[in-house]
VOZA-325890 format. One record per residue (C-alpha): x, y, z. Coordinates in pm, whole numbers, padded with zeros to 5 digits, always signed. Layout:
// VOZA-325890
XYZ...
//
This chain:
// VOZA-325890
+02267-01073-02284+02458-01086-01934+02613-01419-02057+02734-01238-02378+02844-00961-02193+03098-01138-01957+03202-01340-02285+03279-01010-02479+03432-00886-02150+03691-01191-02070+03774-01196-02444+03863-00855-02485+04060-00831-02166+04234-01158-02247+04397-01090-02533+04630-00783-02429+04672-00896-02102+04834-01257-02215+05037-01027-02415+05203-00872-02172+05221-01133-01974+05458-01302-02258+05651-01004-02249+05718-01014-01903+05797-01393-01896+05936-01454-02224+06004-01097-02444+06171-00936-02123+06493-00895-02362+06306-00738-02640+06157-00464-02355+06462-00205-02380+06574-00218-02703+06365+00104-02918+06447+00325-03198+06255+00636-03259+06258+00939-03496+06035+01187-03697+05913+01231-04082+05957+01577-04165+05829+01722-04538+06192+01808-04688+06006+02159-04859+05754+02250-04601+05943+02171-04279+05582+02015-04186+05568+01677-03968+05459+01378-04219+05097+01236-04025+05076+00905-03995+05395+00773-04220+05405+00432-04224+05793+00285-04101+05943-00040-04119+06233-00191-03900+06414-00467-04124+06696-00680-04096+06985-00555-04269+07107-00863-04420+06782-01104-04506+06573-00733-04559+06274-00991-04339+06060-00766-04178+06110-00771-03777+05882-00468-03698+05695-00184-03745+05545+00178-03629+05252+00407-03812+05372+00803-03709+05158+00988-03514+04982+01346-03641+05337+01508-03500+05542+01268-03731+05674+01075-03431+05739+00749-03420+05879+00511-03205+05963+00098-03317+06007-00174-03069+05955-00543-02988+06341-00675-03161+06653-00824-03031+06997-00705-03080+07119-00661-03437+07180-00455-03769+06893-00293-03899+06743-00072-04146+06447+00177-04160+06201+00228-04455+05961+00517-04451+05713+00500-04651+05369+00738-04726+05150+00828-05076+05298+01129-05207+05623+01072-05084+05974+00896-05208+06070+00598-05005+06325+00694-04772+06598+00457-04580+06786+00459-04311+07078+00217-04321+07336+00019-04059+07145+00068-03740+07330-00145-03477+07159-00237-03177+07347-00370-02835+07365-00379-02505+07529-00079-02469+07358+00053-02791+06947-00007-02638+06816+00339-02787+06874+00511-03119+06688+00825-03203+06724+00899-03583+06565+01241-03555+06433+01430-03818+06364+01213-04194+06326+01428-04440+06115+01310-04687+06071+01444-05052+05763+01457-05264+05701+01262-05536+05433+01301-05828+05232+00996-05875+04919+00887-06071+04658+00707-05874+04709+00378-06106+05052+00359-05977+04940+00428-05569+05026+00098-05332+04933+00169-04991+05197+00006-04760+05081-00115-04398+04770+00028-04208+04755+00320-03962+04612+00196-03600+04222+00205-03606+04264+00372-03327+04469+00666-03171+04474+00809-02813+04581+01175-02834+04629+01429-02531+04286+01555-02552+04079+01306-02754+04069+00951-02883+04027+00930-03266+03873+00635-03452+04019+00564-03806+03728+00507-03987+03814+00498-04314+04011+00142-04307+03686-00022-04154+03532-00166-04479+03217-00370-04305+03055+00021-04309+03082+00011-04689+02737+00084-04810+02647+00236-04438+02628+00603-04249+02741+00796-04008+02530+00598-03761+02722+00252-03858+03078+00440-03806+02973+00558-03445+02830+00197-03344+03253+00119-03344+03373+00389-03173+03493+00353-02812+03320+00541-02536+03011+00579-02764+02682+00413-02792+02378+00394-03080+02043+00251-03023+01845+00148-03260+01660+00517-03380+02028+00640-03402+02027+00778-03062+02404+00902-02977+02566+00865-02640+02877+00883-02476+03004+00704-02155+02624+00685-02106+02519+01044-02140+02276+01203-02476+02424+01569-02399+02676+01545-02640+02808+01799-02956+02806+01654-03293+03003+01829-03536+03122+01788-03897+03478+01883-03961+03497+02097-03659+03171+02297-03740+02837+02212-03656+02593+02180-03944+02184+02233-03982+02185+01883-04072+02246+01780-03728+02087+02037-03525+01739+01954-03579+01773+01573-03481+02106+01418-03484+01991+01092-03513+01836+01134-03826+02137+01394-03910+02348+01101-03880+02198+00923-04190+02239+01171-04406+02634+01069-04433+02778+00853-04581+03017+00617-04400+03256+00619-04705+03313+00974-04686+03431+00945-04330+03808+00958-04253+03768+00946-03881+03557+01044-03550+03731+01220-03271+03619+01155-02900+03695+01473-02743+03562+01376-02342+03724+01709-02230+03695+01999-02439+03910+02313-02418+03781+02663-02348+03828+02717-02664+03508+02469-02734+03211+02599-02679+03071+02531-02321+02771+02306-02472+02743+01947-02391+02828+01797-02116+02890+01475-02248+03163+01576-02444+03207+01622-02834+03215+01450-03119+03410+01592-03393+03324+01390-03780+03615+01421-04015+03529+01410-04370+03813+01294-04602+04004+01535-04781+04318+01582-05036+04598+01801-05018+04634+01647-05430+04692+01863-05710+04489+01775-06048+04126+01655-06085+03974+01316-05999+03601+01147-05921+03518+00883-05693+03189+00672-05743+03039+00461-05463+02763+00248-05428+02537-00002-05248+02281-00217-05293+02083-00421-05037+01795-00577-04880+01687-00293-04707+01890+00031-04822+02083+00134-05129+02324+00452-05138+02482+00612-05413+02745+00904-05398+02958+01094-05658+03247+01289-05543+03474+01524-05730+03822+01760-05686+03998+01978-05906+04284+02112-05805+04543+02340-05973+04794+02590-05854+04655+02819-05600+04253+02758-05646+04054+02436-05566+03718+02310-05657+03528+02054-05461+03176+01920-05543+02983+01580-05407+02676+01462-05395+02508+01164-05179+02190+00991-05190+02049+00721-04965+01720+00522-04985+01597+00344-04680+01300+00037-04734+01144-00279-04665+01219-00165-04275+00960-00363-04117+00888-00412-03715+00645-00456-03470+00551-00229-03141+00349-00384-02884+00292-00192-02524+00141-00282-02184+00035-00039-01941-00092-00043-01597-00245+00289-01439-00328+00325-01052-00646+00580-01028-00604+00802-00725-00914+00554-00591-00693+00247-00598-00868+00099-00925-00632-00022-01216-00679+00034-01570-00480-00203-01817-00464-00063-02138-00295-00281-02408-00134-00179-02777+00036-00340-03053+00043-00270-03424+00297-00376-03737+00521-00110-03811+00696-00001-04119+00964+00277-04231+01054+00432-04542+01362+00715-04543+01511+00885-04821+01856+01116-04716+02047+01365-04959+02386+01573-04925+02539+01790-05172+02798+02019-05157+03036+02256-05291+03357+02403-05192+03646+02713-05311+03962+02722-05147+04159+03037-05236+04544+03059-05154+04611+03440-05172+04951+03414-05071+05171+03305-04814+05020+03425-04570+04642+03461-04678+04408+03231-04745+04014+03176-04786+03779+02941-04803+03397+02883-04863+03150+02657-04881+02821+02553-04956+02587+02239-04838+02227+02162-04876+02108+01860-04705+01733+01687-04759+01555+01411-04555+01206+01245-04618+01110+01004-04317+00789+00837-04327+00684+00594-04053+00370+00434-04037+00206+00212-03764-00054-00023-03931-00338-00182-03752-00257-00037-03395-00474-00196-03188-00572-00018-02825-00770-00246-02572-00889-00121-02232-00953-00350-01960-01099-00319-01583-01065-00579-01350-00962-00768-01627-01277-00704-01856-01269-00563-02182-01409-00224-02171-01293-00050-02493-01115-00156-02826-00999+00124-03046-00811+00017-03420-00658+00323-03563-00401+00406-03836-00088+00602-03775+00147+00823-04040+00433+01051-03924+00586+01243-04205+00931+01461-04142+01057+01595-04386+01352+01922-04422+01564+02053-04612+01879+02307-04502+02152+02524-04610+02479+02592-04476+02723+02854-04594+03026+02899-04461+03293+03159-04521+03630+03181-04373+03986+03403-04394+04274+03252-04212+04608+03499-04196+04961+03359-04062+05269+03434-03969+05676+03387-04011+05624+03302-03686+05548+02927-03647+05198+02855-03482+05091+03242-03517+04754+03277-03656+04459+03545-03686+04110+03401-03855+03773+03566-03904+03465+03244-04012+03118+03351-04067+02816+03082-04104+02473+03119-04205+02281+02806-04179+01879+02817-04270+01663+02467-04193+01329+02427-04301+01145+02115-04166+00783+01958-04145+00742+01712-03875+00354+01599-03918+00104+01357-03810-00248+01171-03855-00450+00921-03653-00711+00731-03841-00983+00623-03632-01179+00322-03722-01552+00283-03604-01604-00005-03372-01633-00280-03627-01258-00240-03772-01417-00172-04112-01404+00165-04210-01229+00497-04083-01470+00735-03864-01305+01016-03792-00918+01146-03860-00688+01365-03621-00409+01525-03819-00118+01740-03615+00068+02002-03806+00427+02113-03710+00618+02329-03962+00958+02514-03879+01197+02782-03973+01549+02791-03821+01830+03073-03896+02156+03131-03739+02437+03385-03794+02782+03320-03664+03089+03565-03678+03372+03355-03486+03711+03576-03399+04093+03353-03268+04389+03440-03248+04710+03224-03178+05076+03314-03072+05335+03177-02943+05513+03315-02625+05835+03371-02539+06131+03276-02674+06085+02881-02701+05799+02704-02823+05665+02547-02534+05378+02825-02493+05095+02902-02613+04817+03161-02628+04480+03131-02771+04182+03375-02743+03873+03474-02926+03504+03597-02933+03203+03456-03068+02875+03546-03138+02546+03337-03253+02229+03467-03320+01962+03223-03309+01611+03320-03483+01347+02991-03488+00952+02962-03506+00711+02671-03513+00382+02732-03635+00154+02410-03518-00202+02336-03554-00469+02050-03479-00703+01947-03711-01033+01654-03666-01204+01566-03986-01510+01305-04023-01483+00980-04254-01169+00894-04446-01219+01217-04695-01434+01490-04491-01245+01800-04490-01052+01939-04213-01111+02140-03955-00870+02370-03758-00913+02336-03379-00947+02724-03205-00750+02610-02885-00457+02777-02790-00284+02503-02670-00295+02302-02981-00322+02589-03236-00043+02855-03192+00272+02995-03346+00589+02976-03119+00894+03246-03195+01240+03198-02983+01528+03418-03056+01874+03340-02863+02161+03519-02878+02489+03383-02724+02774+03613-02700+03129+03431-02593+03467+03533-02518+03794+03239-02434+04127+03251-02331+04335+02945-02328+04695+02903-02238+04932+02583-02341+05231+02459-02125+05544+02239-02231+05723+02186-01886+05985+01940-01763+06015+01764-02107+05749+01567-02103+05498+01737-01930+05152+01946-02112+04974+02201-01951+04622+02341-02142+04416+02568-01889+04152+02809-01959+03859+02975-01924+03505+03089-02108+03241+03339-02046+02877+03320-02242+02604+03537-02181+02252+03425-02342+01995+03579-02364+01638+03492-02462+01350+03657-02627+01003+03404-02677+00639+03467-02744+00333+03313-02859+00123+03474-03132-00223+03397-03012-00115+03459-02635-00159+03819-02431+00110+03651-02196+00435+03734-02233+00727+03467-02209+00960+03613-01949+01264+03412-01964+01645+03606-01773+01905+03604-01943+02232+03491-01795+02632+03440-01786+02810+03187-01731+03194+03092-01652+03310+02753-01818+03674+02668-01669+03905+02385-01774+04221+02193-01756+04412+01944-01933+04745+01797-01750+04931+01561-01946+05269+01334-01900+05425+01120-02162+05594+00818-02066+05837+00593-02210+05785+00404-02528+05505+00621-02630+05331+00565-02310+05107+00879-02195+04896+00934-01863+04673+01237-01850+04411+01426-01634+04154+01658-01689+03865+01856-01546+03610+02119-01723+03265+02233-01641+03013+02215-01923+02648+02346-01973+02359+02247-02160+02071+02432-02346+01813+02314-02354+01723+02235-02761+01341+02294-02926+01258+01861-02829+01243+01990-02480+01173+02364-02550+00864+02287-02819+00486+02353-02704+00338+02178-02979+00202+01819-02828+00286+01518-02985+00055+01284-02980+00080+01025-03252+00055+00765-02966-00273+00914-02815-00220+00701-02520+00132+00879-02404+00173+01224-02535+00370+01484-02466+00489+01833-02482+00830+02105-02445+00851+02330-02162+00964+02704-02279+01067+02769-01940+01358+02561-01894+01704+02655-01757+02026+02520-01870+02179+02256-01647+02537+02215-01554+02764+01933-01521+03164+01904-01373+03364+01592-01543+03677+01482-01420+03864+01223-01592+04184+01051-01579+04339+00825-01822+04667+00597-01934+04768+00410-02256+05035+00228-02302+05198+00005-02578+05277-00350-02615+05479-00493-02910+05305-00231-03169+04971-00308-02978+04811-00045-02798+04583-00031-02428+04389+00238-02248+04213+00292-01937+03999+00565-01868+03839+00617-01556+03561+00941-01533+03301+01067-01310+03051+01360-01392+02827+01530-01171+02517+01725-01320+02278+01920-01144+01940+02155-01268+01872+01808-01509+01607+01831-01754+01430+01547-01658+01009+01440-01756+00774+01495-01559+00488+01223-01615+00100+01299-01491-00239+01065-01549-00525+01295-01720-00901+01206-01649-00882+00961-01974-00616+00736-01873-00321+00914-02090-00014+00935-01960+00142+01314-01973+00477+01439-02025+00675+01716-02004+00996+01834-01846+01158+02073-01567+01537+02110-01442+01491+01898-01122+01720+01611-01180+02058+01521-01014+02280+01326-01218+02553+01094-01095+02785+00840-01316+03167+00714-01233+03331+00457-01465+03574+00279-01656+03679+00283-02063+03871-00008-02153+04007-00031-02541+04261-00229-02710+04384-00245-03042+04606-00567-03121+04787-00632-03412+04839-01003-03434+05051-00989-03769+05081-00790-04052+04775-00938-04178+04545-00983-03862+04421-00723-03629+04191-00688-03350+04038-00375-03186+03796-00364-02913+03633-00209-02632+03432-00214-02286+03260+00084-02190+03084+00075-01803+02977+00330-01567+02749+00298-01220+02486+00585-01286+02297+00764-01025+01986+00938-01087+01716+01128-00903+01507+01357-00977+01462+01575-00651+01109+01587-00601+00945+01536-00237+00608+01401-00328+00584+01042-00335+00399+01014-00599+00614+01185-00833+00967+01109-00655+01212+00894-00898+01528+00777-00809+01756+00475-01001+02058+00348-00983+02263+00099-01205+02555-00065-01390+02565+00011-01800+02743-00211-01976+02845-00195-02380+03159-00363-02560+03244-00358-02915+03495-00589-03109+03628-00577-03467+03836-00799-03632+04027-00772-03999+04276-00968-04204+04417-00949-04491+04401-01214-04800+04643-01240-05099+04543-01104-05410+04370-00801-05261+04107-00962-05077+03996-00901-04750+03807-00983-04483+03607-00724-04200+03393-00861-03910+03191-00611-03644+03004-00646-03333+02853-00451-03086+02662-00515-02761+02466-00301-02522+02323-00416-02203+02046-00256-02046+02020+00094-01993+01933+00256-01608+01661+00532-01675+01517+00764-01374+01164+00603-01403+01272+00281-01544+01528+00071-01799+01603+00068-02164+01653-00317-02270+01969-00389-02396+02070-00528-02784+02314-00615-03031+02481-00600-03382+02713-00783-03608+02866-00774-04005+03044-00958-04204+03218-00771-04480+03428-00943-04774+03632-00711-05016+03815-00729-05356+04044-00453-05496+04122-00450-05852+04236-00304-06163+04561-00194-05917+04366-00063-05647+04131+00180-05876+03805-00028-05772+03698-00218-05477+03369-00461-05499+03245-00625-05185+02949-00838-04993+02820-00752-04668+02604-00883-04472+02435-00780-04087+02281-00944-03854+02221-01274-04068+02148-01480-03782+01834-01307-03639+01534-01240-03772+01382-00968-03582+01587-00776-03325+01362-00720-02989+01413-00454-02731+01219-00468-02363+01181-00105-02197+01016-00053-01853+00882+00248-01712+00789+00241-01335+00617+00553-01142+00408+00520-00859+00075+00518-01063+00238+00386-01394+00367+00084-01486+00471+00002-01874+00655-00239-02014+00695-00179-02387+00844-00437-02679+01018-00296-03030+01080-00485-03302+01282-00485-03623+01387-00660-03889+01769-00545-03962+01883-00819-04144+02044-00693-04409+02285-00835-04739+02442-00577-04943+02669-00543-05257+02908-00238-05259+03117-00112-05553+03396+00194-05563+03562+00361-05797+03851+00641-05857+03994+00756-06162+04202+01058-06164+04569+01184-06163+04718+01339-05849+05036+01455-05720+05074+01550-05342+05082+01857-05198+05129+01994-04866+04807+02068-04657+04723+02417-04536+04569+02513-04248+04167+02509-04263+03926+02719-04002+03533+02607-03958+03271+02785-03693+03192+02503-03382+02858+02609-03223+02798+02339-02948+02574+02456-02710+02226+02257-02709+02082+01975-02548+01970+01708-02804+01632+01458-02726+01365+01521-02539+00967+01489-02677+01118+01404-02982+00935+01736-03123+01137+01791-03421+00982+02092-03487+01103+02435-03613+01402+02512-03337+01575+02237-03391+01845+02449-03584+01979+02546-03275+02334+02494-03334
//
């Protein structure tokens, strides 16, 4: 892996950096010469996003170079010699537009066409012929966005195969999300969070599809505007969408070794009204592994205890997502919106033949076989409703959203015993875990410019969520394979938990254009919480304070020549702790580590600062991001022996968390036909967990390494060709490491019948036949070192289709409800709070 590493490292840094190096020897008279300008819409005044423009000579019409616009409608073109140009702008919806006799010369280095107006155009999608390719990825003041929808090697995948390429993040193999090597993170889905990812976004994460993705935005420091959850950062998912009048359906599908999807989505659009509907199913199988686990346990006489497991594991997963959408242009000035989205999951993971062997002084003292079923399966509802109300007055806005989100989940399992000959099952254990989750949100902004220019801004608001969650849990034993169950009277493992949380905000946020090319974006946020809990079969109250807390930030920006931009930033974040840590029930479908949520727990707190720069190089682009984040009050575990050998965990705020490091990312367009984008993410992370005791004391301390690179080019006759990889080295834990891993696909593609259809092959991971992950844990009486295995290779057959008529429109403006506030992981506890949004 280390080899692979430095490998992935040198070729990702060599690329760009022999680039400039050419232009410094041998381009140096290509350097000065740049024309910019920006597409305007000729009837909204609106920039044009992402309009693709070509710089051609004006004689042999060869193509010399070329520029995508940004979301403004900027652009900028350079990388040519002295001459007579022209400029074609081109974008679907739109007339071609041309701009003719540009002469370039020495005393002529810089033209600035200003504003293109360009002028719809009605088109049906038979006739559409999509011209060039918008950067995979874009660095923007306040977040780095990921173009996912021109990566075809996800065909046939999720959400979790989109985030595997995006810079700055990392997926293990259960889906896990982190960025720059922290799990506190925000996921959100078109600016709002949904119940399908509060529960467990891991498993959220599956439920979408990856061809229903336009992009993921990387937003590292989040304006007070954000909620002050996760202090990783947030991650915004951007569904696609149409601005097209008419009706059309899109059909995709996938078939493979080990999943098959299929997903129906529909618009109809006319006049002032709009209809949306879509529907996704995915079916997960023939997901077979392996789990093996060796433990060592120091009794507080000095003996040792080796306790050995391994069993053959297998997964099956079934994920749905439907929704339906109204969008309701009143007038001018008045528009609503609402929506409706139920989401389903059915996860069941089994461990066969898990095998438990005891040995002292290395005889065998015990051998236990049992069989092991975890069942989670939810369903959940999200309504949202919003009203949006502008102004004459460019940027002025009012908006009222409300969001009701409901999440019912069962996250259950069973231990089958066998008696000590391995033939028949003696006794079963069966754990119980069912969940209700509401939330209410009414969400309150306000925008307006300020003064007489329009290089300020003012944005405020209020917010409040009210959080109502139970989880009713029980034990149950049973004798034999079929005896009938019966419900265990302790407290501890038969109870019903209640938490109510309500979370009352308020933000103000001012923006800054100073000295031309300067952007200032400072603010502030108050949120008071407070906390209600109890326990139904408990005289005990739950006393838990509520409190407030200020969440400052600020965003300092500069651009630079040639599109070059260096920024700064700074914003302190909190975390809430979600129901994984918060849970009592104990999970214990590993009898041999179990664990449980602490009630108790206090948010922690964490100050990022970060500093970046990006520039380009003959249309290609580079950043470098360096960051450092301090977090203190961690929720870290806390891991005890019991009498029988079983290792115990649960969790308290005594960690200190430390990490500084560098994001390096590149996207290179070799031709007009061959690009290459790619990535190294490292950090040095510091971690300790406070306590004086030795024998509980942690501390750790570590590089984290992970790179990504993906390649495309383009054949004739509408073919084309994808590959994707992605490595991880090992990861630094308080009490131990995570091993590292890797990724790959292949992905071949076919458009016909004039772009209407697509077919394609994929294929991942064809070279390995079962992917195998080390983890260590290391405490003073513990020591563990733990093997996972899976079998991920995977060949797949995708298919699209569109039919439909559609003529462009302009977009308006669309509000959705963001809660971000809750820290995702923990006992893995899935359990009824986990629609904590």
């Amino acid at each position: 892996m280390k080899n692979l590493m430095l490998a992935f490292f040198l070729l990702i840094l060599s690329v760009p950096m022999a680039t400039i190096a050419q232009t410094a020897n041998g381009n140096s008279d290509k350097a000065a010469y740049r024309i910019s300008g920006k597409v305007i819409d000729k009837t909204s005044g609106d920039p044009v996003a992402y309009a693709t423009v070509l710089l051609l000579d004006a004689v042999s019409e060869k193509n010399i170079a070329g520029a995508v616009a940004d979301g403004d409608g900027e652009f900028f073109i350079t990388g040519f010699k002295e001459g007579i140009y022209k400029v074609q702008m081109s974008f679907m919806g739109y007339q071609p537009l041309e701009v003719e006799n540009i002469e370039i010369t020495s005393d002529k280095t810089q033209v600035n066409l200003g504003s293109l107006f360009a002028e719809e155009e009605s088109i049906g999608l038979e006739e559409v012929t999509v011209v060039g390719q918008r950067n995979l990825i874009e660095e923007k003041v306040d977040r780095t966005i990921y173009n996912a929808e021109f990566d075809k090697t996800t065909i046939g995948g999720d959400a979790t195969d989109v985030l595997r390429r995006v810079p700055m993040l990392s997926v293990d193999l259960d889906g896990n999300v982190s960025m720059r090597g922290s799990s506190n993170i925000l996921v959100l889905i078109n600016n709002k969070q949904s119940a399908i990812v509060a529960t467990n976004i891991a498993d959220a994460l599956k439920q979408i599809p990856a061809e229903e993705i336009k992009s993921v935005e990387v937003i590292t420091s989040p304006s007070a505007k954000y909620d002050a959850e996760g202090t990783g950062g947030v991650i915004n998912i951007v569904t696609k969408k149409n601005n097209l009048q008419g009706a059309n359906m899109s059909i995709n599908s996938s078939a493979g070794l080990r999943g098959s999807n299929l997903g129906v989505n529909a618009n109809l659009k006319k006049e002032k009204m709009a209809w949306t509907l879509g529907g996704f199913g995915r079916a997960g199988y023939n997901i077979l592994g392996s789990f093996e686990n060796n433990q060592i346990i120091t009794n507080p006489d000095g003996s040792q205890v080796n306790i050995q497991q391994a069993a053959d594991t297998r997964n099956n997963m079934l994920f749905g997502r439907y929704n339906l959408g109204w969008d309701y242009e009143i007038n001018q000035y008045n528009w609503l919106s609402a929506s409706a989205s139920i989401g389903v999951r059915n996860m069941r993971n089994r461990q066969d033949n898990l095998l438990t062997e005891e040995f002292i002084e290395n005889e065998l003292e015990s051998a236990i076989l049992r069989g092991v079923s975890v069942d989670n399966l939810s369903n959940n509802v999200d309504v949202n409703l919003s009203y949006v109300k502008s102004f004459d007055k460019p940027q002025k806005e009012f908006s009222i959203l409300g969001l009701y989100s409901k999440n019912n989940q069962i996250n259950d399992f069973t231990n089958s015993i066998y008696d000590p000959n391995f033939l028949d099952i003696a006794s079963r254990i069966r754990n119980e875990n069912l969940g209700v989750n509401e939330e209410f949100t009414l969400q309150l902004d306000y925008v307006t410019p300020m003064g007489s220019g329009d290089n300020q801004i003012l944005e405020y608001g209020a917010k409040n969520i009210l959080r109502k969650a139970t989880s009713d849990f029980a034990f149950f034993v049973a004798d034999g394979p079929d005896g009938p169950y019966q419900e265990l009277p302790n407290t501890d493992l038969t109870n019903k938990f209640s938490y109510d949380q309500n979370v009352t905000a308020g933000y103000v946020s001012y923006t800054l254009a100073f000295w031309e090319n300067y952007t200032l974006k400072s603010g502030v946020r108050y949120e008071y919480t407070t906390i209600d809990a109890d326990f139904r079969n408990s005289e005990a109250p739950v006393d838990i304070p509520s409190y407030g807390t200020w969440v400052p930030s600020l965003n300092l920006s500069r651009k630079l020549t040639n599109g070059n931009m260096i920024k700064a930033a700074y914003n302190r974040r909190i975390q809430r702790p979600s129901l994984n840590f918060l849970n009592p029930n104990i999970q214990a479908s590993n009898p041999l580590q179990i664990s449980q949520g602490n009630p108790l727990l206090d948010p922690e707190f964490t100050d990022n600062y970060e500093v970046a720069y990006s520039t380009y190089v003959k249309g290609s682009s580079l950043n470098f991001t360096g960051f450092y984040r301090n977090t203190t009050g961690s929720i870290q575990p806390i891991r005890t022996i019991q009498d029988d050998g079983v290792i115990f965990t649960t969790f308290d705020n005594i960690g200190l968390e430390k990490a500084v490091g560098l994001s390096v990312f590149t996207n290179i367009n070799v031709s007009g036909k061959f690009s290459l984008n790619g990535s190294i993410d490292t950090f040095y992370a510091m971690l300790d967990n406070g306590l004086e005791d030795p024998m509980y004391a942690a501390q750790n301390e570590g590089f984290v390494v992970s790179g990504r690179l993906f390649g495309n080019y383009t054949l004739p006759k509408n073919w084309q060709v994808q590959a994707f990889t992605f490595a991880r080295g090992r990861q630094v834990q308080l009490q131990g490491t995570q091993g590292g891993f890797g990724f790959y696909g292949l992905n071949i593609n076919k458009q016909f019948n004039e772009s209407r259809g697509s077919i394609g092959f994929g294929a991942e991971n064809f070279f390995a036949a079962e992917l195998r992950i080390r983890n260590e844990l290391s405490t003073p009486t513990i020591m563990q070192q733990s093997v996972t295995g899976l079998r991920n290779m995977n060949f797949k057959i995708n298919f699209n289709y569109r039919i439909g008529k559609l003529s462009m429109k302009p977009p308006k403006k669309r509000k959705t409800i963001d809660n971000q506030d809750l820290k995702e992981g923990g006992s893995g506890n899935s359990g009824a709070m986990g629609a904590e949004n």
